[in-house]
C-alpha positions as CSV (number, residue, x, y, z in Angstrom):
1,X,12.4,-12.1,-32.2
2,X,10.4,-15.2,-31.9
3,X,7.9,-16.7,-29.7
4,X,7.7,-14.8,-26.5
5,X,8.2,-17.0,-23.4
6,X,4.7,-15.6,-22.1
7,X,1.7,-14.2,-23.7
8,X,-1.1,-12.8,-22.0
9,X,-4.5,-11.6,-23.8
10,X,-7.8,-10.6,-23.4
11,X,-6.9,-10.9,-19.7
12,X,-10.6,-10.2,-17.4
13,X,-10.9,-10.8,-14.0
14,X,-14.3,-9.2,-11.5
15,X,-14.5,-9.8,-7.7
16,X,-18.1,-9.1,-6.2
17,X,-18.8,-5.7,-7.3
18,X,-15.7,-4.8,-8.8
19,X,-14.5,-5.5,-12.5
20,X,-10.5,-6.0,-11.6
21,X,-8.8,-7.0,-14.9
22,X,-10.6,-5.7,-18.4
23,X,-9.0,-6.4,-21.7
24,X,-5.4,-6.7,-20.2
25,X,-1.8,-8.4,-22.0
26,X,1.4,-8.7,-21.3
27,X,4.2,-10.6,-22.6
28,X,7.6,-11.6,-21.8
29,X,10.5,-12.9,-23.6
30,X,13.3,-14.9,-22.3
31,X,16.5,-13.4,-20.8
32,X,14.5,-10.2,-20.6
33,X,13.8,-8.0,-17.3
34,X,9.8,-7.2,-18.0
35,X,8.8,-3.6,-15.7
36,X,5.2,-3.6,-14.6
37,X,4.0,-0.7,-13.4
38,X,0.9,1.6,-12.4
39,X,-0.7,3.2,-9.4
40,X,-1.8,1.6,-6.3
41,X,-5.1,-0.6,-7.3
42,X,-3.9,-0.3,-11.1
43,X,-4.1,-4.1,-11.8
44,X,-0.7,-5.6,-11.2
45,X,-0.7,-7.9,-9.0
46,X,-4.3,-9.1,-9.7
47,X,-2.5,-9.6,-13.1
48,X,0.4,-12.2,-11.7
49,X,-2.0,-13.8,-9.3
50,X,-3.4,-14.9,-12.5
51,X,-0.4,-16.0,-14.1
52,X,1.1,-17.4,-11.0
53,X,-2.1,-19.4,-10.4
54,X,-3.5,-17.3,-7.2
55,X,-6.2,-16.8,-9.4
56,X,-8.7,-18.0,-12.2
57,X,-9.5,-15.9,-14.9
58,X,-12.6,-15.2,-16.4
59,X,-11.8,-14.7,-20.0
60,X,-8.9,-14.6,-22.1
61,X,-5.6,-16.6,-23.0
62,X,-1.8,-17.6,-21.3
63,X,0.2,-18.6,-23.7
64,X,3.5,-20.4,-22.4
65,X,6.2,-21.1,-24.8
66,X,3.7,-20.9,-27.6
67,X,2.0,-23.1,-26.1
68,X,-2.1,-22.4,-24.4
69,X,-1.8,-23.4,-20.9
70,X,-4.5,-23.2,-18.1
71,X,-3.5,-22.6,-14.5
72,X,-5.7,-23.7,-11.9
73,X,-3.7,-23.4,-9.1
74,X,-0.3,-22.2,-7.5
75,X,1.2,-26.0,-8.3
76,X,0.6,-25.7,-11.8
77,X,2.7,-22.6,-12.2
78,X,5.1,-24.0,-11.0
79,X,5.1,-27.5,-12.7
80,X,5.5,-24.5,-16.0
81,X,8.1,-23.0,-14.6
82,X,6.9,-19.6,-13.4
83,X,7.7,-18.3,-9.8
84,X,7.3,-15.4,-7.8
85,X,9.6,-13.6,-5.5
86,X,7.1,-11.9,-2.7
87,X,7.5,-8.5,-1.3
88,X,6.9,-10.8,2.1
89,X,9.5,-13.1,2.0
90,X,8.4,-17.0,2.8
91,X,11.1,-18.2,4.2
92,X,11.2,-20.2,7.8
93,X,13.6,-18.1,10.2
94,X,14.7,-21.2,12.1
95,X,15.7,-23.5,9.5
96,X,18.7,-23.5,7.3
97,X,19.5,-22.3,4.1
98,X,19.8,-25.6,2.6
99,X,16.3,-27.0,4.4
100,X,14.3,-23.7,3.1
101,X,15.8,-24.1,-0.3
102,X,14.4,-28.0,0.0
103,X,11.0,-27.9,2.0
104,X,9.1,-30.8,1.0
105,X,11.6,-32.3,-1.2
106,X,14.1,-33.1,0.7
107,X,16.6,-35.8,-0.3
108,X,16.4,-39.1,1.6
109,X,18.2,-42.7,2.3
110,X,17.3,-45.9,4.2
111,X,14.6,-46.2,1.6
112,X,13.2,-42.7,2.4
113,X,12.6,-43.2,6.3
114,X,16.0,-40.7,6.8
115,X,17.0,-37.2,5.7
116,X,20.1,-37.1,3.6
117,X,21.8,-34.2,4.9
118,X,24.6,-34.4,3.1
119,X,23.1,-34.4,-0.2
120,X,20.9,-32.1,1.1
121,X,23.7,-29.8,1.5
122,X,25.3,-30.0,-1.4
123,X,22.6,-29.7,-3.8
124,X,22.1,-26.3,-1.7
125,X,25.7,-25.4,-2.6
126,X,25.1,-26.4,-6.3
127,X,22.2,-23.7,-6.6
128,X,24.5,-21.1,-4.4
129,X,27.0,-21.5,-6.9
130,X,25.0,-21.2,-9.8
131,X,24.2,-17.0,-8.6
132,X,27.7,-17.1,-7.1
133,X,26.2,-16.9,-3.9
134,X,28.7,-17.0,-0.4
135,X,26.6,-18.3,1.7
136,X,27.0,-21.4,3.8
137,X,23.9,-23.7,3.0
138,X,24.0,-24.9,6.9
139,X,23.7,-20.8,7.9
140,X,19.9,-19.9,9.7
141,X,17.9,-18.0,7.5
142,X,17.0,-15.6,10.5
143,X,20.9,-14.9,11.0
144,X,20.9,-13.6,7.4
145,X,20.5,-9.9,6.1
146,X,17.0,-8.8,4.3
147,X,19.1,-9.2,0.9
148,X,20.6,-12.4,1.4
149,X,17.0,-14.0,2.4
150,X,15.8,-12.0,-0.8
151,X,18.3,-13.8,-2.8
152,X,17.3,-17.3,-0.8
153,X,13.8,-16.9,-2.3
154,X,15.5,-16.3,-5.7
155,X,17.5,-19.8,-5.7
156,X,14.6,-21.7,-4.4
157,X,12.6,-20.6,-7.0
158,X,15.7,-21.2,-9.5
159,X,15.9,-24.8,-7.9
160,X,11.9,-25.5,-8.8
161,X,13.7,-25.1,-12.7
162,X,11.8,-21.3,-13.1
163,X,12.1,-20.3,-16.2
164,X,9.9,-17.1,-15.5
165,X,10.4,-15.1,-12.4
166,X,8.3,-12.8,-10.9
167,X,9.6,-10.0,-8.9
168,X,7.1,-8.1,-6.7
169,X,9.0,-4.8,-5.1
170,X,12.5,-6.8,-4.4
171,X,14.2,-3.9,-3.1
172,X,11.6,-2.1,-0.7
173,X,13.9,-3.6,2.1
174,X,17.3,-3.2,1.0
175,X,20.0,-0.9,1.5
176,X,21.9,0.7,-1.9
177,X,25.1,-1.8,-1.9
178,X,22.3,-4.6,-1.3
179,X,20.1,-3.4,-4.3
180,X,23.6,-3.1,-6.3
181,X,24.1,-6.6,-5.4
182,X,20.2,-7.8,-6.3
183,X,21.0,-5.8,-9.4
184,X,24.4,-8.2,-10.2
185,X,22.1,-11.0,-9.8
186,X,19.7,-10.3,-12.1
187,X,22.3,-9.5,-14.7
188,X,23.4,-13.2,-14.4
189,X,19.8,-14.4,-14.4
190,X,19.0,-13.2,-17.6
191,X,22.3,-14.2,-19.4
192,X,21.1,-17.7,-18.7
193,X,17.7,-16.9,-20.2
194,X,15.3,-16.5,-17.0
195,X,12.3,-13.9,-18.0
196,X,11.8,-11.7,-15.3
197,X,8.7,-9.4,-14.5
198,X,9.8,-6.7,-12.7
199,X,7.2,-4.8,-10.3
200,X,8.2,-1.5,-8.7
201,X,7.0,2.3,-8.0
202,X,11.0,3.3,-8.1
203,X,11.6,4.9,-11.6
204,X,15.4,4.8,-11.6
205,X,15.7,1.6,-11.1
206,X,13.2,0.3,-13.7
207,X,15.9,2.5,-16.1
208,X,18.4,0.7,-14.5
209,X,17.1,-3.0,-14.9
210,X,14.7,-3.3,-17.3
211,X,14.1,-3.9,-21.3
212,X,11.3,-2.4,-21.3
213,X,8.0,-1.4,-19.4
214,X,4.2,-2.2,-19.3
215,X,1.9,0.4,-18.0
216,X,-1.6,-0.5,-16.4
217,X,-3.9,2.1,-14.9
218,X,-7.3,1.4,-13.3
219,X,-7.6,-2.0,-14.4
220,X,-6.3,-1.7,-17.8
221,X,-3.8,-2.1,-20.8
222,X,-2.1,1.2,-21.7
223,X,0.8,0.6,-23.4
224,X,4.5,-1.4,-23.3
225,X,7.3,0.9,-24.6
226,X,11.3,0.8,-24.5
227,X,12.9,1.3,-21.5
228,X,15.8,3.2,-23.3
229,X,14.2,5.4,-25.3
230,X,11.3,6.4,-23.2
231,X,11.3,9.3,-20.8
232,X,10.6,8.6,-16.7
233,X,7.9,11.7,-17.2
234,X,5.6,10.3,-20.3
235,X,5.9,7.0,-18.2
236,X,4.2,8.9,-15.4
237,X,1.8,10.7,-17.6
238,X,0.8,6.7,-18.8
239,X,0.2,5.9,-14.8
240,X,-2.0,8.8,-13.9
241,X,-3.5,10.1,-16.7
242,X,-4.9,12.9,-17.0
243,X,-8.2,13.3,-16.0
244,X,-8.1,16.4,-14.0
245,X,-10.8,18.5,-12.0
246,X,-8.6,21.3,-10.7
247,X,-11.7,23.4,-11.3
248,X,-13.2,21.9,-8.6
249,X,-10.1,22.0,-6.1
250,X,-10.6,23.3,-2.2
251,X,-7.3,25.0,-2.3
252,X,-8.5,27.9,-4.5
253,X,-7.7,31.3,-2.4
254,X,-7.9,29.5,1.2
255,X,-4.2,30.8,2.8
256,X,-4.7,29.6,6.3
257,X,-1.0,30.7,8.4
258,X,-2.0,29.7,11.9
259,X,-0.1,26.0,13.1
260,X,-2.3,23.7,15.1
261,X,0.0,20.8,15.1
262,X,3.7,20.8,14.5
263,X,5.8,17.4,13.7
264,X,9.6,17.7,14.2
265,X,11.8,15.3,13.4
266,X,9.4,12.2,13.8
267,X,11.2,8.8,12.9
268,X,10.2,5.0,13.9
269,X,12.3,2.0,12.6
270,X,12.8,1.8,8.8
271,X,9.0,3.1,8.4
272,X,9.1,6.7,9.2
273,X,12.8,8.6,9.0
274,X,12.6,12.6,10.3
275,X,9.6,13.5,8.9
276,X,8.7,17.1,9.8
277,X,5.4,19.2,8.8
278,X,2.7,21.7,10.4
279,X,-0.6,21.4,9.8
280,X,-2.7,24.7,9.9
281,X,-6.0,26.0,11.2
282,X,-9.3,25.3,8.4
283,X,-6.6,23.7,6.3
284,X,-6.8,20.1,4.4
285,X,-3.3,18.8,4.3
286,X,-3.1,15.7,1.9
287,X,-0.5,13.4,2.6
288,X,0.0,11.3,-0.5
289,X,2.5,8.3,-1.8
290,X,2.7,5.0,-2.8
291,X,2.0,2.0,-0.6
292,X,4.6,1.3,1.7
293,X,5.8,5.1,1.6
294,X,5.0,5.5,5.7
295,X,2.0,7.6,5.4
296,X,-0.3,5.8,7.9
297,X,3.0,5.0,10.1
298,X,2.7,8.3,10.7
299,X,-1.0,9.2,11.4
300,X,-0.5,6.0,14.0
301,X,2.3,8.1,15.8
302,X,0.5,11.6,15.8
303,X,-2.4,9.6,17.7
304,X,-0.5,8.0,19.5
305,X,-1.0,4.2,18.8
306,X,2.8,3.9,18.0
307,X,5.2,5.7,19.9
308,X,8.1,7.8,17.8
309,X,12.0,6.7,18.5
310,X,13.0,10.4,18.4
311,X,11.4,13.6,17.4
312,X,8.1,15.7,19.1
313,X,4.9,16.9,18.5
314,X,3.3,20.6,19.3
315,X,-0.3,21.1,19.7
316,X,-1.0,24.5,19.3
317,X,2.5,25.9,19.9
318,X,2.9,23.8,23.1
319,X,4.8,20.2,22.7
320,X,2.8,17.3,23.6
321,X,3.1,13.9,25.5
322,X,1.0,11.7,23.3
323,X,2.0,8.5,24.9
324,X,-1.7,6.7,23.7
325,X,-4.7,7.5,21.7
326,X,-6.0,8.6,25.1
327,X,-3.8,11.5,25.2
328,X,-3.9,12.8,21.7
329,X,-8.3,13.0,22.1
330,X,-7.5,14.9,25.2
331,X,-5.4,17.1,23.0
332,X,-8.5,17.1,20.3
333,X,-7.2,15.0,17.6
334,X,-9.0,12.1,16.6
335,X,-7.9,9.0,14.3
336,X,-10.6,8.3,11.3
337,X,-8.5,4.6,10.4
338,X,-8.0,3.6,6.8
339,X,-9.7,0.2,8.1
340,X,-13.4,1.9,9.6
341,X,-14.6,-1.8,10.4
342,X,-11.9,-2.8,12.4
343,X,-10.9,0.5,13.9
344,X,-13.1,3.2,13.9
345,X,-16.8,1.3,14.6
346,X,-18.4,-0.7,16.9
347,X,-20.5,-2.8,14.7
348,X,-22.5,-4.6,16.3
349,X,-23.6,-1.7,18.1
350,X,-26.3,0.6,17.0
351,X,-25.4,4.6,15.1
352,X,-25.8,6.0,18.6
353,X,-24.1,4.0,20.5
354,X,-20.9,4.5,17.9
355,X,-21.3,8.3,18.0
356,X,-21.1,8.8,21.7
357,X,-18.4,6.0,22.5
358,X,-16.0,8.3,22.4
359,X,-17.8,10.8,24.7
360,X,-19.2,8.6,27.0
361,X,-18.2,10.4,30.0
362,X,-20.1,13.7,29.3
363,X,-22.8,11.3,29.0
364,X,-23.0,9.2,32.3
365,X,-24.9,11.1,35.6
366,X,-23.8,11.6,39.2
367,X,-24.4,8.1,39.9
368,X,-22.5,6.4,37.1
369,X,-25.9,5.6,34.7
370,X,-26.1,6.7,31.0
371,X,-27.9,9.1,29.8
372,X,-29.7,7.4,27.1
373,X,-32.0,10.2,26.2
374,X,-29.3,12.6,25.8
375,X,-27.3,10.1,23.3
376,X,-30.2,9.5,21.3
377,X,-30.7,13.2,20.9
378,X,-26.9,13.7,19.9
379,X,-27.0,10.8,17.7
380,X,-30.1,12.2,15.9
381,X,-28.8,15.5,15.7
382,X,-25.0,14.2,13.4
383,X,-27.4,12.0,11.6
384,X,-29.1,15.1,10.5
385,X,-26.0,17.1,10.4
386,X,-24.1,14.4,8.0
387,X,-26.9,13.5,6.5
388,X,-26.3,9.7,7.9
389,X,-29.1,7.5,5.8
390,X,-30.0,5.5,8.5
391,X,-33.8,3.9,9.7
392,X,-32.9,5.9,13.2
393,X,-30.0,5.6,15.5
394,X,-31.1,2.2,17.0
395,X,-29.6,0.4,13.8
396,X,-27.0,-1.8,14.0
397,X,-23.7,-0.1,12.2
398,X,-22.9,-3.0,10.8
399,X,-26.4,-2.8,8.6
400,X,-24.9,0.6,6.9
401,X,-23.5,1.7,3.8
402,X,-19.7,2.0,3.6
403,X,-20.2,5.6,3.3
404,X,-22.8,6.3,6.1
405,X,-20.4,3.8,8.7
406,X,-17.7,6.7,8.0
407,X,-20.2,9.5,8.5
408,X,-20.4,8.0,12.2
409,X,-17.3,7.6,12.7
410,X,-16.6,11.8,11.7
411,X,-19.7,11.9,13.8
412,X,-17.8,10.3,17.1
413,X,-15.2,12.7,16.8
414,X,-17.3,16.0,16.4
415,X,-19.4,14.7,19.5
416,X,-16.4,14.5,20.9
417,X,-14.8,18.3,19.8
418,X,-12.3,17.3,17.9
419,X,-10.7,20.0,16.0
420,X,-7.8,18.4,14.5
421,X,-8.9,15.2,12.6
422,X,-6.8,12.9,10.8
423,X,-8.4,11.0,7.8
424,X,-6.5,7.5,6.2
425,X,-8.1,6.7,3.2
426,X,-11.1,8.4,4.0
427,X,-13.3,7.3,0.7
428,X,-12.0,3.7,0.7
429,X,-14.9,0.8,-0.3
430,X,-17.0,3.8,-1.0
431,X,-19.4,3.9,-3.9
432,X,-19.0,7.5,-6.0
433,X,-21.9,9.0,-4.7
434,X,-21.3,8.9,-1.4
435,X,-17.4,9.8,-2.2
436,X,-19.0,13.2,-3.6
437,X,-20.6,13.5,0.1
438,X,-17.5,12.7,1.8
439,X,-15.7,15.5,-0.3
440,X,-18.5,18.0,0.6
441,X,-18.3,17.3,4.7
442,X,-14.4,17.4,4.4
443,X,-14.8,21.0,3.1
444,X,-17.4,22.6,5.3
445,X,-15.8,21.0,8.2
446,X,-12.4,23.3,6.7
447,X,-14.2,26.0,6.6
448,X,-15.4,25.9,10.4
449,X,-11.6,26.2,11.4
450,X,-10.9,22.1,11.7
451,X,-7.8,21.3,10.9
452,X,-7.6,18.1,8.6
453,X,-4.5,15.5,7.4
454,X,-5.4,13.8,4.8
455,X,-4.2,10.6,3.5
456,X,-5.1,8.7,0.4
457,X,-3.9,6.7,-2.6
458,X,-6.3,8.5,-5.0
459,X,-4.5,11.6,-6.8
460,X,-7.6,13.5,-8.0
461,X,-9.2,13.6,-4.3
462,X,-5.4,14.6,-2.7
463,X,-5.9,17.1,-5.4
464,X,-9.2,18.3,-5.5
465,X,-9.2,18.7,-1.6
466,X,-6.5,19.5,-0.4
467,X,-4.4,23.3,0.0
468,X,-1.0,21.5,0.5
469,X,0.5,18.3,-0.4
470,X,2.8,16.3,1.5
471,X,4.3,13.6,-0.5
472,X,6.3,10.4,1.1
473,X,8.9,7.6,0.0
474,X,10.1,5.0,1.8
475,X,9.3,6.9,5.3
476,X,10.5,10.6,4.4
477,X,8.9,13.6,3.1
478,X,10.0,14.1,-0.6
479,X,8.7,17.5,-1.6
480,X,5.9,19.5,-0.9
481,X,2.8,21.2,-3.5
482,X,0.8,23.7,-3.5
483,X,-2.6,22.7,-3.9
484,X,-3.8,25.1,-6.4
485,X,-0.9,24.6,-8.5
486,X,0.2,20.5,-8.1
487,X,0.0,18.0,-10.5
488,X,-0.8,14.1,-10.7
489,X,2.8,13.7,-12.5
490,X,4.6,15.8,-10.1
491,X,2.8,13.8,-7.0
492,X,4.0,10.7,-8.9
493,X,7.6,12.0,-9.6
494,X,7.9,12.7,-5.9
495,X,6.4,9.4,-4.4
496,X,9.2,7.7,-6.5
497,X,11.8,9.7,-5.6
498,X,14.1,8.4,-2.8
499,X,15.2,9.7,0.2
500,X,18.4,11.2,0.8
């Protein structure tokens, strides 16, 4: 085979504190489907950013048609001939096929003071044609099915003469037939000699689609193999690894029976579809999947910020009415947000201020006044409890570590009694150390009977804390662990497994 349409090598790319890309290639050869895969975080899309101009990288080489080329920008991928297919599509839901296909370039007459609609038209039809595409160009793109605007995106790029396409999860949306249709597409694509890089957690389709398959874990290179003649499972094993602590794993010899919170038949939308479970007393459930999969969707409804289209919760054997976040704190579960900052802090506000907000009412007197002493105790009583580093609880929580702001935010909801807590992506933007402390507090505050979900996109923590394991795709539960006994491959298997 000869030159590859694209080489990548040497590939580095750091963000302020954080070494992204290290050592990284990838090539990709014309009329060739390209998988790229890995983990959440593994590199991926850092990697195309680069290649689709989003980026500048620090070190390293693109070579384009055996050509060096630099990219600066967006523009001058595309002046090469590389395009990307978003998992957001970029379309404008008001205009019409043909004018989304054209933006900015639209044909003109009257020496360029009018639109040409007609031409406009039928050089839309022209690039219909060329996917065999029955659509009519004058159609609104918000009048069109999640497919057909997916296949949009694919002719406009085509139009902009891309030789290289980039697909970032194009069938998280669709429906089978739809995906069987994208599929039929693609097929055509590559006989005329388009390069595709295909990105996606689903490991039947990439056996379905692709040539073969690059694997990138934690920022790096691991290895690009046959799709053919390679097996879904050592494809796994290349995503995860297998760095394992089970030796350190909560889950050894803790049984708990007794249900705290039972979820029955909980769906919303397309993001969560009947998803059942219980949750038990002193027990760390991890909830675990791949972005997208519905996980936090479904925190959001057990606290009530989203409401359920069918199904119910039980608190402690009784059903509930958690109509608002009000409700389920009344009930004693509280809501630690994947996004601390935005959700779970006050920070311009100082540590004690942030640890009673959510108590404030056992803190006011007769006449309506706070009762500042008393929240200065409290405060300096979970600072000493969660070993907060903090000056004293007059500083600002917005002057904290990452992992001392989530030690008050566990703090506001032990003030408050909380005895069923639910944790999304509890050590997120949190420096190793204090991820060790994190681990620790989750434990003891099992072993005083708390009941805790936890969700995160990290397989050892699911599996070093947790004494179940819930995993998700695409909104529904796929299978459930054992702790003691679960595996990073079998986690992965299941968070690529679709639904029935």
């Amino acid at each position: 085979m000869g030159e590859p349409l694209v080489r990548m090598e040497g590939i580095e790319k750091s963000f302020p504190g954080v070494l992204a890309l290290s050592d990284c290639r990838f090539e990709l050869n014309a009329g060739e489907v390209h998988a790229l895969v890995g983990e959440n975080g593994a590199g991926k899309s850092t990697l195309m950013k680069i290649l689709t101009g989003v980026y500048r990288k620090d070190a390293g080489t693109i070579r384009y048609k055996g050509r060096e080329v630099d990219i600066p920008h967006t523009k001058a991928a595309q002046q090469l001939g590389i395009g990307i297919i978003h998992q957001e599509l970029n379309l404008i839901p008001d205009l019409t096929v043909a004018q989304n296909l054209f933006i900015g370039r639209e044909p003109r007459r009257w020496m360029g003071l009018l639109l040409d609609d007609k031409e406009l038209e039928r050089r839309a039809r022209h690039w219909l044609e060329q996917l065999n595409l029955k659509v009519d160009p004058r159609a609104k793109v918000e009048d069109l099915t999640v497919a057909m605007q997916q296949m949009i995106e694919i002719v406009k790029a085509l139009s902009l003469h891309s030789e290289v396409l980039i697909m970032d999860e194009p069938t998280a949306a669709l429906t089978d037939a739809e995906i069987k249709e994208l599929f039929r597409v693609i097929a055509r694509l590559k006989e005329n000699g388009v390069g595709m890089v295909y990105i996606s957690h689903r490991m039947e389709e990439l056996k379905a689609i692709s040539d073969r398959i690059t694997v990138m874990r934690d920022g790096r290179y691991i290895d690009t193999v046959p799709t053919a003649d390679t097996p879904i499972d050592r494809i796994i094993s290349m995503m995860v690894g297998r760095e394992l602590q089970s030796a350190s794993r909560a889950a050894a010899g803790r049984h708990p029976t007794e249900a705290v919170l039972e979820a029955n038949g909980l769906s919303r939308g397309t993001a969560v579809k009947d998803v059942s479970f219980s949750l038990r007393k002193g027990e760390i459930l991890g909830i675990a999947g791949l972005m997208g999969a519905g996980r936090t969707e479904v925190a959001r409804i057990l606290f009530g910020a989203d409401r359920p289209d069918s199904g119910e919760i039980k608190v402690r054997e009784r059903k509930a009415r958690i109509r608002n976040p009000h409700d389920a704190v009344r009930l004693g579960i509280g809501y630690l947000s994947e996004d601390r900052k935005r959700y779970g802090l006050l920070l311009e506000m100082d540590v004690a201020a942030n640890i009673a907000v959510s108590s404030y009412r056992r803190f006011r007197n007769w006449a309506g006044w706070m009762k500042d002493k008393a929240i200065e105790k409290t405060a300096e009583e979970q600072v000493g409890a969660l070993r907060i580093k903090t000056p004293g609880v007059r500083q600002e929580a917005k002057n904290l570590s990452g992992g001392n702001q989530q030690k008050v935010v566990i703090g506001k909801w032990l003030v408050r009694d909380c005895d069923i807590l639910i944790f999304d992506e509890p050590t997120r933007g949190i420096d190793v150390g204090a991820k060790a402390e994190i681990y620790a507090l989750l434990e003891e505050l099992a072993a005083q009977g708390k009941s805790i979900v936890m969700i995160s996109s990290e397989l050892p923590e699911i599996l070093r804390l947790s004494h179940r394991i819930l995993v998700m795709c695409e909104g529904r539960i796929t299978g459930e662990l054992n702790g003691e006994e679960a595996t990073q491959e079998q986690i992965m298997k299941l968070a690529t497994q679709r639904g029935a």
